[in-house]
Each structure stands twice: as C-alpha cells, then as structure tokens.
N, C-alpha and C positions, 0 to 999 in steps of 0.2 A: 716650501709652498710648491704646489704642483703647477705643473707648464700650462697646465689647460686654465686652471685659477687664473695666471699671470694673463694669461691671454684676452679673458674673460674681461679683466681690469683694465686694458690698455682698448679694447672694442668698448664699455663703457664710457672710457673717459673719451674718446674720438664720437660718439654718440651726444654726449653729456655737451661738448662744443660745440657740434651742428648744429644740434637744438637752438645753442642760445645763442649760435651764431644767426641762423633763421629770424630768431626772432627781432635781434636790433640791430643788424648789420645787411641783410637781406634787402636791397632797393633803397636803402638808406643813403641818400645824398650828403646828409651833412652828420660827420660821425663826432658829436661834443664829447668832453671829457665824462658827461656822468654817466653817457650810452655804454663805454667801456668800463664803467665800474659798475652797472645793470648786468650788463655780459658776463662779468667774471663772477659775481655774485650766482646769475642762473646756473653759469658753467657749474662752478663748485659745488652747488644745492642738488641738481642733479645727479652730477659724480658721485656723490656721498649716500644719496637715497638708492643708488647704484649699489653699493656697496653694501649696501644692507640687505638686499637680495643674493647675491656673490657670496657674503657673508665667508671672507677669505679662513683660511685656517693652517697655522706653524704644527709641523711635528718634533717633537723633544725626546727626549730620553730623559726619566725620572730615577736616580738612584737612590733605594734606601737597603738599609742594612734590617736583615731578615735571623734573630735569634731562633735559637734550638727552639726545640718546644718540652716541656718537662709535662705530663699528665699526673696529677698526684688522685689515687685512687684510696677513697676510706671506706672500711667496712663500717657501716652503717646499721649491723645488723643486732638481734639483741643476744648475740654469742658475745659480743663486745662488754655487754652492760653485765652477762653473764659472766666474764671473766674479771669484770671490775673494771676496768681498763680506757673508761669513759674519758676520765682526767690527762691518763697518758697520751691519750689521741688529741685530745687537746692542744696539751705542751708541744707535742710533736707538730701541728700544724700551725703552732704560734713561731716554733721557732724557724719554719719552712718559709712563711709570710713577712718576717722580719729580720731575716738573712739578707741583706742588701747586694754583698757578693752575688748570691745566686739567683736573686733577681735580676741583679745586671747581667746573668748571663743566658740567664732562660726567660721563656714568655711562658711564665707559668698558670696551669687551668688544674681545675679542683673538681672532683665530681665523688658523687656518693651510690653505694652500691649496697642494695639490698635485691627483692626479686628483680629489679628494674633497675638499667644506671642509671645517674641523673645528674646536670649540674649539681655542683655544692650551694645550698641556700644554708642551712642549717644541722646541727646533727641532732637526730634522736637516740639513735641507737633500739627504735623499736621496731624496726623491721623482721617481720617473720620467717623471710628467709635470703639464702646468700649465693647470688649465682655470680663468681669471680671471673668466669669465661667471659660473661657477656659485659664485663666494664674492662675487658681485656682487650676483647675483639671490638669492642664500640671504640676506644681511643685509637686504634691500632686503623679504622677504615679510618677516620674524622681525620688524625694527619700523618697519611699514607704517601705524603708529597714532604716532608719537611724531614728534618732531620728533628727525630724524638727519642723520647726515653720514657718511661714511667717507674713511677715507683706505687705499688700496693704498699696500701698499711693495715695488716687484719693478721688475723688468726690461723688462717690458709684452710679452714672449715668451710667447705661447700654444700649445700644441702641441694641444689638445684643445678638444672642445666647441663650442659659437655665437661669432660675432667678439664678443666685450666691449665693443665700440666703440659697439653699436647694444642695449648691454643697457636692459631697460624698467626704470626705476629712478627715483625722485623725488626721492633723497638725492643731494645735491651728493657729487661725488666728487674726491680731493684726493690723486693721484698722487704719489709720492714715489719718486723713479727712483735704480734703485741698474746699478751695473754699467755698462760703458764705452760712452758716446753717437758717441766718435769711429764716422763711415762707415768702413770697411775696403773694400777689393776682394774679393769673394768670389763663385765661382759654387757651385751645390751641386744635390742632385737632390734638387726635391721632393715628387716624386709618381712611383710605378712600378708602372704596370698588368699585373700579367699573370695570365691563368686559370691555375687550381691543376692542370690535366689536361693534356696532350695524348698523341694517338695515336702509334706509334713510324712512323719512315720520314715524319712530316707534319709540317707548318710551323706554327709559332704564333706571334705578335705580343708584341712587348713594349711597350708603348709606357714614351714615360721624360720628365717634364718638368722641365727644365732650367732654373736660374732665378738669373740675375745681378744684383748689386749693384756698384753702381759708376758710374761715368762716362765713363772712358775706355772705345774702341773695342780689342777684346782677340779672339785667337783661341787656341781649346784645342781636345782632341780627347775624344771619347765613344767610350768601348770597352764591350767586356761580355767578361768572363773565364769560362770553365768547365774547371775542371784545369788553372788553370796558363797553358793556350793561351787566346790570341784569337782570340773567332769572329766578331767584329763590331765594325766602329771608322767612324767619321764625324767630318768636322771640323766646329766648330759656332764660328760669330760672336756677338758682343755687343756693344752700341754702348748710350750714355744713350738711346736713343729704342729699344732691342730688348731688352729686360730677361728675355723669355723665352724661349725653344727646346725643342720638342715632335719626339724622335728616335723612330720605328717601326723597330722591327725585328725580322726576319722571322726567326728562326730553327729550324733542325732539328733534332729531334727521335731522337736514332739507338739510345740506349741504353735498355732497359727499366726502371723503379724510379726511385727519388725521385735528382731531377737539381739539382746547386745551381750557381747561378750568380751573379756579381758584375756589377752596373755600376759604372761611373767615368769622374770625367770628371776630365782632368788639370789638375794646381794651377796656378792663374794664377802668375804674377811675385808676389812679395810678398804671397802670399795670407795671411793669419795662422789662419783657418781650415779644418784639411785634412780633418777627422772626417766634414765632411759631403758629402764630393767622392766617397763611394763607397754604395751599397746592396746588399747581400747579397738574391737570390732565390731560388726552389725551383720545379720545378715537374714532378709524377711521371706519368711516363710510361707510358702503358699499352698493352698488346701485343695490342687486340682486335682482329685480321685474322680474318675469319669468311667461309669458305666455305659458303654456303646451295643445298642442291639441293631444286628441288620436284619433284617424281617425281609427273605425274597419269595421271590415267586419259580425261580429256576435255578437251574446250578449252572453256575459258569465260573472261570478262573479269577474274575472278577472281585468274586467275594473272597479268596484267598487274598488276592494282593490289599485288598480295603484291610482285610484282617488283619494282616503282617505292619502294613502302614502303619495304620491307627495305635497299633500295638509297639512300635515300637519306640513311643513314649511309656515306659514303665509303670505311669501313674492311670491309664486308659486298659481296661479290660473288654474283650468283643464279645458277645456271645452269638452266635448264630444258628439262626431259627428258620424253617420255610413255613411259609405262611398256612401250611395246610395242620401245622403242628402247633400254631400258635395257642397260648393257653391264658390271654389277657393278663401277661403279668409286664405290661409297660410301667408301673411305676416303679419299678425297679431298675429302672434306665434316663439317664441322664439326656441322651439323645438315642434318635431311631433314626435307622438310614432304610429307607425303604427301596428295596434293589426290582425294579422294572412291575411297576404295581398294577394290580388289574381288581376286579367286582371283588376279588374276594380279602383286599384292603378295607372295604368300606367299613367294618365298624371300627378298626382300629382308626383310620382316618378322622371319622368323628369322634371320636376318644382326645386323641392328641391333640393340644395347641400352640404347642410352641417346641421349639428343639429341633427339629427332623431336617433330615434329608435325603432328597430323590434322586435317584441314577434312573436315569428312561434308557431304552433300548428296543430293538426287533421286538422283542414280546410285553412289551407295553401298552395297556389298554389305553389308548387316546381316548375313545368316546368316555368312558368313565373317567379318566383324569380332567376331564374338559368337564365334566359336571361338577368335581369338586367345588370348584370358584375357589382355587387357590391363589388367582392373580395370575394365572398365566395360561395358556391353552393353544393345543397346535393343531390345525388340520391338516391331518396326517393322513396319507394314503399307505396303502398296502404295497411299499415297496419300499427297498432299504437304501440308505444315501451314508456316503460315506464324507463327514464335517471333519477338515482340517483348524487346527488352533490358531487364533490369532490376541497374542497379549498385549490389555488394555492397560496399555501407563500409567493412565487416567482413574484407576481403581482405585479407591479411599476406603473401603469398608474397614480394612485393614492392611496389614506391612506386607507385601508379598511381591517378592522380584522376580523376576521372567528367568525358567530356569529350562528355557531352552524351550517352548511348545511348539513354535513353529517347528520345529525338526521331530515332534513325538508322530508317530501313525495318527490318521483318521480315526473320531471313534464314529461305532455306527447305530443310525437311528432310524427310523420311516421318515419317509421325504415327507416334508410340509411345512410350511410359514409358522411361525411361534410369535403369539399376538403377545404380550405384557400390562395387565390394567393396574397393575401396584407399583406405587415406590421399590427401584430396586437399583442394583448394580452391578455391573458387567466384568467380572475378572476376562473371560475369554470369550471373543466371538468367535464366529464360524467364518472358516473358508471352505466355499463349495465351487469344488471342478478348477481352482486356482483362482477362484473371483474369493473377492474380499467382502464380506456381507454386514449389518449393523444386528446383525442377529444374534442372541447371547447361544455361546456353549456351555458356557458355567456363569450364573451368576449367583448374586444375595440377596434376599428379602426380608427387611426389618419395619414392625409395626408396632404399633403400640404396646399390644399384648404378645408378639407372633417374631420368632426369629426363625429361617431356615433357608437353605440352599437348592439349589438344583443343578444339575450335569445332565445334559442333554444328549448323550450316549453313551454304549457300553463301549466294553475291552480298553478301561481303564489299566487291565492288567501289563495293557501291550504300552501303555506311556510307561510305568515302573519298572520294565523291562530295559527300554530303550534309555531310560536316566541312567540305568548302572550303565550299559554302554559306554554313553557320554562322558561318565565322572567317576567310573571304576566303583560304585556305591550307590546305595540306596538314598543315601541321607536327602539330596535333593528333591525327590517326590514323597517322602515321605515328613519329611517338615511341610512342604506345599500341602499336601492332606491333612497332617496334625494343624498348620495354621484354619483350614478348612473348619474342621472339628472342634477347634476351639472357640472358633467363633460363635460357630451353631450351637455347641454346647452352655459357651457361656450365658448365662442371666444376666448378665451386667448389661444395659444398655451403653451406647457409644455414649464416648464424652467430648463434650464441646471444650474443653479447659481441661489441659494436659499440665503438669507441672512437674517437672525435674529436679530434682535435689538429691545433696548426698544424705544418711543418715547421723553423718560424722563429719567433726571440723574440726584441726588441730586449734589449739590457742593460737588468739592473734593472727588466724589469716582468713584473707577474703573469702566471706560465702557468697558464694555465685547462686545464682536461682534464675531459674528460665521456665517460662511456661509459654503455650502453643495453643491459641484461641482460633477456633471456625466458628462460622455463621451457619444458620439453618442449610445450608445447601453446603456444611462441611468446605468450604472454602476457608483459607488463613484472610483472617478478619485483621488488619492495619488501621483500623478507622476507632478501636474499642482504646478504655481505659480501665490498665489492674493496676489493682494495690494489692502489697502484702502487708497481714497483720501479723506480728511474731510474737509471744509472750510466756515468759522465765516461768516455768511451772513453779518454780519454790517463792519465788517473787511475788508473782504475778505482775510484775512490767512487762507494759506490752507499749510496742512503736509500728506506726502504719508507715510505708516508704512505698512510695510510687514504680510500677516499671516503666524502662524506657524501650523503647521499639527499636531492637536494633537486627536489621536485614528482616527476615522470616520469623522473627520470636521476639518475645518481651522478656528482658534479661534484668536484676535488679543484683545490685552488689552490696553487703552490708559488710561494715567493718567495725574491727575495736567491739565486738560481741562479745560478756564476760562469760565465764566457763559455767555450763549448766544444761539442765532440758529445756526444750521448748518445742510450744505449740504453733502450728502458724494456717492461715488461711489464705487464700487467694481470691478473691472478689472480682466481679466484672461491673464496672458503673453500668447504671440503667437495667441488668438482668439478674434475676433470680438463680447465677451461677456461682456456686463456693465449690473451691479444693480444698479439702485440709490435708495435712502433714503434722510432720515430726523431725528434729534434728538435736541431733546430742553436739556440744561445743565440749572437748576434754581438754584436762589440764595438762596434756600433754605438751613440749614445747621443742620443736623440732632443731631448733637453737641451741638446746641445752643438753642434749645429746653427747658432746665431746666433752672429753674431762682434760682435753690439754689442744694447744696449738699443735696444727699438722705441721711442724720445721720440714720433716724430711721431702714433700712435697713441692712447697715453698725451695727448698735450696736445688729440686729438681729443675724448675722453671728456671729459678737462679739459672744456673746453668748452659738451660739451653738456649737461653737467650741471650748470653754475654753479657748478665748484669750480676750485681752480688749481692749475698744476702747481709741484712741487718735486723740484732734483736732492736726491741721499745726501748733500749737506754742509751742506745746508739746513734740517736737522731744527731749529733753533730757531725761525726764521722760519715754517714753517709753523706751529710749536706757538703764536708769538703772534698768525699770520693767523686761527687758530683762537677762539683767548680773546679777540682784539679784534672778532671776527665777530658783528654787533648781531643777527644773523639767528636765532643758539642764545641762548636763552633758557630761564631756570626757569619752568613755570608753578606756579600752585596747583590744585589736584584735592580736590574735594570729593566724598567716597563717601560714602552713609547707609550708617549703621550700627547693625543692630540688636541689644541685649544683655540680658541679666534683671536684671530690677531686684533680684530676689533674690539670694543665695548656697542653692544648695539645700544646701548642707553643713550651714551656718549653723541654715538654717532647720528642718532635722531633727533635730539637736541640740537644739535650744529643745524643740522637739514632745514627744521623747523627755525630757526634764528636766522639763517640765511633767507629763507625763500621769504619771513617775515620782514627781515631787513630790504629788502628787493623791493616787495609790495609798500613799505612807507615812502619809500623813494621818489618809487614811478609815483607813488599819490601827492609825494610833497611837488615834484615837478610838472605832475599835470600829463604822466604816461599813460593814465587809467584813463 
C-alpha cells in the first residue's frame, strides 16, 4: 500500500471522530452510556463510507507458468484431396490432439492454409490455392514474444505469394510431408504471357514458359488451338541439364471480339500428370482502323508533327490536304482535323457532323468561325497572344495525365475572350502573361449527335518537341494526341457503367467483378444499386447477386462457379443502364499442377530454420522429436498485480447497517 493511501486513511479516520465527536460530545454536560455507543457507531459509519472513496488497493506478484507455444499449420488446399491424402492429415492431427505428453508440454494452436491462413474450424481441402509464406509469416508475428516452434503439414506445393523457403521467421520449423515424393516425368506450362488487346489484321506475341522434370532426354511438340484448328506448333527438347523452354509466338489477329485460345504441349511417355500440359487464353480484338484527314489552310510544322503523332499508332493513317485542293471526298475519313480554318471551310463545315477537330491559330478566321454556332466563339482582335498551359485534374471526358504542360512553350493565337454556349470540357486552360485564366486551351464537346475537340493555338509542333526533351521520346505527346483522336474519332458515346472483368477464371477460384457507376454530371455515383446477372450458356442457369460498394467501386465476388461459358449483365436499379459481358470458367486446376511433393524445398526450410523434416507416416516420431526437444521449455512469468483491499459490496452494507443501527437508537431513546 502506498504512503499517501496510508495517509489518506488515518486523516479519514481523525475526520470520521471529529464529526461524531461534534455531534454528541460537543457541549454535552452529561455523557450516558448510549451517547458513547451513538459515537462509536457514527465514528465507524463514517470511517467506512470513507473508505469507499479511498478505495485502498495491495500490490502482489502473480506467478504462472508460461508453455512453449507449437503452431501446427495444415494445407488445406485441394493439392491435398489431389494427392489422396485427406485421411492422412486427419490421422495425423488426431494423433497431435490426443498426445497428452505434448500437450502437457506445449499450448498448442491449429490453423489452415489455403489463399488465406485461418484459424482451424474445419478441413475441406477445397481451397484453390496455397500460399505457405503467409501461414509462415502470420504465426511467426502472432508469437514473436514466446518461445515457438511450428510444424507445417502439406505437400510443400505453393501456387501463390513469396517462396516460403526464404520466409523471415525465428521459429524452428518442422515439415511434415504428405503426398507422393516419387520424381515423375513431367513437362507442363508454367507461365503464359499475353496482352489482353490486340488490333484486327496485326500480330501479337505469346510468349509461353515451358518447364520439365525429369532426367531423361525427351522430345514433345507446343501447339496453340483457336477453334478447333492449329495456328502454331514447334518442337521443343528437354534434357537433365535443359529443364526449361521459352516458345514466342507470333500470331494473327483476324476476327473482331473476344478470341480464346489454348496452349499445349503434348504428354510425354508415361507422364502421370496431363491437367497441367494445357493453358486456356483470351485475348479481344479490336477494330480501330482510323482514317485521319487534316484539311489546312496553311503550311506550317504543325501539320508534320499532328502527322507523325497520329501516326504513330499503326492502326491511324493521315492524309493531308489544303483546302484549296480539296475535292469532297470526307467520307472516306473517320475524323477531320481542320488546321486554322477560314471562309473557304464552309462547305465542308456544313458537310460534317460529327468527328472533327480544330487547331485555331494567327491565320484563323474568327469572324467566320463565330458564325458557325459551333458552341464556342472568340472576339479576337488583330494581334497575336501568346497562351501558357494549365492541366485540368478535374477532366473526365477521358484518362489523360498531365505530361508535363505547364513546362511546354506557349502556343499562339489572336488575343481575345473565348465565350462557350455548349456542354463541354476543359483538358487545359490558359495561362496568359503568368496569370492563371478559367479559359479553355484544349477542350471537348459532346452532344447528342456531335463529338469534337478544339485547341486554341498553333505550334503544337514546338510541345512535341519539348516532350522528347523531357523524356528522351516521343511517346508522351503523342499518346496525349492519340488519346485525343481517339476520342474524337470514336462513335461510341461515353458510358455511365464501366464493368471490369477477366475473360478467364481458373476452377475453383474467386471471380472478382467490379464496376464504376457516374451520374448525369459523370460524377462516381455511391447512392445507386447493381446487380449482376451471370448464366451457363450450355445450362442456362442464371443467378442475380448483388454488388457491395466498396471505397470508389461496386465490387461483387462469386464463388464455387462450375466450369463453363457464361453470359452476364450489369443492371443499375431505377435506370435504363445494362453492361453485358462474357467470362470463360476452365477446367483448369492450378492445384493439380504438381505430380509429386516439393521434399527438397520442404528440407530447405527444414534447415534453415533448425527444425527437421518428417514424411506422412512419421507423425509419432516427430510428436516425440518434439517432447524430447530440451529447447521448448515452461517458464515462470511473474505479473504484478494490483487489487482492493476492500470489497466495496461488503463495505457499503456495513456503512448502511451502521448509520441504520444509529438512527433506531437515537429514535428508540428519543435523540431525533
């Protein structure tokens, strides 16, 4: 008990008798016997209700004895169910659980690993994939303070996450291998790079890494399927000293829309496993062939670098025209860029409706672009002004990052106010003389019928200049342009309801689906409800599942989806908004991949963590390597411990009994 406590108690109880000295000894002439047992009664009631305020308190020392800790980790994955080996993990955790030794000597915890680790509730063994790092490193933080050990019980097959070999971990680890160690022959593909796009009529790359086990020298062949036919085949070697093989291939592109294709490579002699000899891809095809006309009125350097730009998307041809040679062949052009246009635009002007885009500049007719009634109009005087860039964050029409404008040259135009009467959008405003203006340089204009752009001066040439500068290449201004041009070229109107999906899902694992809803004013809308509809083309089962709104997107997860095509929609409650899609589920199984337990990795870890390995029939043996192991130890842990010396229950019952005992008193003798 602390000094000040004590103190506190002994100025209570000198309090606690004043009081009750005051009140019946105070002027009192004749002190009878009951007055002194009134007194001690107040004294005591006082003191005590004292004390409940005080509320004294002893410190102690608590000793208990603190066992090892053992983390027993099961693959829970369906490489498990794939090996057979359901029962054995079983046995093995029966006889873990009902070892009475090793529970007297550990505090043992159970957790299951599949993409996720997880307490132990139950086992399935259907988990899609097996990341062994992360029920490594999860028991290894959780008790980083105690003296631990773990034992894994799996296959030592990891499909996911960091290699486990090299996990940072203090705790001796004690491998327990279940599932077949025999080597097999087997070649499989374990890596398949290919971009998710290409253009129609053009080539794209597959690359595909090849990768055999074995020891004998063997030869197989590498195909790739799409419908049925073969569009691509190569023979490929393997030898004990060539374990891998890296196939490129080049293929065409003919069809528009989402394209699926198979690799394979064909099963060795005796292989025993064939699941992993093939890979399912996709990759959608898209139809942007774009004819671009610039139609100017003068020559400047201008038109070269739009040319070069535009052009060097491969799928975008320019043609360039002055308008004095023009001979009305615009249907043959996807979009027109009309470069500083004056009186002698106007019949093409009324020709075109949609598509086009305007570079103004010095020799730009204002008074005639001011009568078009294009939505926009400048009064512009007879002198030239030189507009600094200013990038708008804030620009939704499409994806485009600021690739440096503040730092490009001025471009130049006739000074004058630019009014705006249409919906539109501001990529870049103007800075004029170092002031920062709400003025568009470049903006967009989208209408019903009518898409198109404008750039508010020339010697664009001298921005594409100044990017290579900056970033040693073009690529920067001229994606900024291609994004430009794509816009303006496309026909698609914007979409309110974006939807992300792959076109591929191995068996058995979570399809993720996320879609990106705005409001009329293109803002991310939080207040809406979607649903997705998904349904089996060979079936036709179909299931609606709700998304849930998580951060910026509506995200839905589906799971345990059987192998097949399907169709699916996206619906927005209350609006007239549908996405459709498509997603192939293959009977691919990323699980069943290996044709034997990884041992030699497994005795790696062993190793380096000063624990040892053991096969599936060894479960006794490890369990007495464990109990006879001098290294796990109980200790003793001493915690102070602080508590009340009182019971305040106790002690408010007494107070109330006393000061009640008091009051019967004084009333039976007539004190009241």
């Amino acid at each position: 008990m602390q000094t000040t406590t004590l103190l506190y108690i002994i100025l209570a109880l000198l309090i606690s008798v004043a009081v009750a000295f005051f009140q019946y000894f105070y002027k009192e002439k004749k002190t009878p016997k009951i007055t002194v047992l009134l007194f001690a009664l107040k004294a005591f009631s006082l003191f005590v209700l004292s004390l409940l305020f005080i509320n004294p308190k002893i410190k102690s020392e608590v000793t208990s004895t603190v066992k090892p800790v053992l983390s027993v980790l099961i693959d829970n994955s369906l490489s498990t169910k794939y090996f057979k080996q359901e029962e054995n993990v079983k046995t093995i955790l029966k006889n873990i659980k009902e070892n009475s030794d090793l529970n007297d000597k550990f505090d043992v915890s159970f957790f299951s690993i599949g993409e996720n680790t997880q307490v132990l509730d139950s086992l399935s063994f259907n988990e899609p994939k097996t990341n062994i790092e992360n029920g490594l490193q999860a028991v290894a933080n959780l008790y980083k303070d105690n003296i631990a050990s773990t034992v894994l019980i799996s296959d030592g097959n990891q499909t996911i996450g960091n290699d486990y070999e090299f996990t940072n971990t203090k705790q001796a680890v004690y491998p327990l291998i279940i599932g077949d160690t025999t080597q097999y022959k087997d070649v499989r593909i374990s890596k398949l790079n290919v971009n998710k796009y290409s253009y129609i009529k053009n080539k794209f790359p597959v690359e595909t890494l090849l990768y055999y086990e074995g020891n004998e020298s063997v030869t197989t062949q590498f195909s790739i399927y799409s419908k049925g036919k073969t569009i691509f085949t190569q023979k490929v070697s393997f030898s004990a000293d060539k374990k891998t093989q890296t196939i490129t291939a080049n293929l065409t592109s003919t069809t528009e829309g989402q394209q699926y294709y198979t690799a394979s490579v064909r099963k060795l002699k005796d292989e025993k496993n064939t699941k992993n000899n093939s890979k399912s891809f996709s990759v959608e095809v898209i139809d942007e062939q774009t004819k671009v006309l610039i139609l100017t009125s003068v020559l400047h350097p201008d038109i070269g670098a739009l040319k070069k730009a535009i052009e060097s998307n491969k799928q975008r041809k320019v043609d360039v025209v002055l308008i004095d040679n023009y001979k009305n062949q615009i249907n043959d052009y996807q979009l027109v860029v009309f470069y500083q246009p004056n009186n002698k635009f106007n019949d093409v002007l009324v020709q075109i409706k949609s598509n086009f885009m305007i570079v103004s500049g010095s020799k730009t007719d204002w008074n005639f672009m001011n009568s078009q009634q294009l939505g926009f109009s400048k009064e512009a005087i007879n002198q030239p002004e030189d507009y600094a860039a200013i990038y708008n964050n804030t620009f939704l029409t499409f994806l485009q990052k600021d690739i440096g404008f503040a730092n490009f040259p001025p471009l130049e135009d006739k000074f004058g106010e630019v009014t705006i009467t249409k919906p539109h959008q501001t990529l870049v405003y103007q800075k004029i003389a170092g002031i920062a203006t709400e003025q568009p340089l470049i903006a967009t204009f989208e209408e019903t019928d009518k898409k198109y752009a404008v750039i508010f001066g020339e010697n664009l040439w001298k921005w594409r200049s100044t990017s290579f500068r900056q970033d040693n290449s073009f690529e920067e201004f001229d994606a900024f342009m291609g994004n430009l041009v794509q816009y303006v070229a496309s026909t698609k109107k914007r979409n309110r309801l974006e939807v992300n999906a792959e076109s591929l899902y191995p068996a058995n694992s979570t399809i993720s689906i996320s879609a990106f809803y705005v409001d009329k004013n293109y803002q991310f809308d939080n207040r809406s409800s979607l649903q997705l509809t998904f349904t089996n083309t060979d079936s036709k089962e179909s299931k609606v599942v709700p998304f849930s709104l998580v951060n910026n997107s509506y995200q839905v997860e589906l799971e345990n989806v059987s192998t097949g095509n399907y169709t699916y929609k996206v619906t927005v409650a209350g609006e007239n908004i549908i996405k459709y899609g498509r997603f192939k589920v293959t009977d691919y199984q990323v699980e069943e991949q290996f044709t034997n337990s990884n041992h030699k990795k497994l005795q790696k870890l062993a190793d380096r963590t000063g624990g040892k390995l053991f096969y599936g029939n060894q479960s006794n043996n490890f369990i007495q390597e464990l109990i006879n192991n001098k290294n796990y130890y109980s200790t003793l842990k001493s915690v102070p411990k602080e508590q009340n010396l009182i019971d305040w229950k106790w002690i408010l019952a007494l107070a109330v009994l006393l000061l009640s005992l008091e009051w019967f008193i004084r009333k039976y003798y007539g004190k009241i």
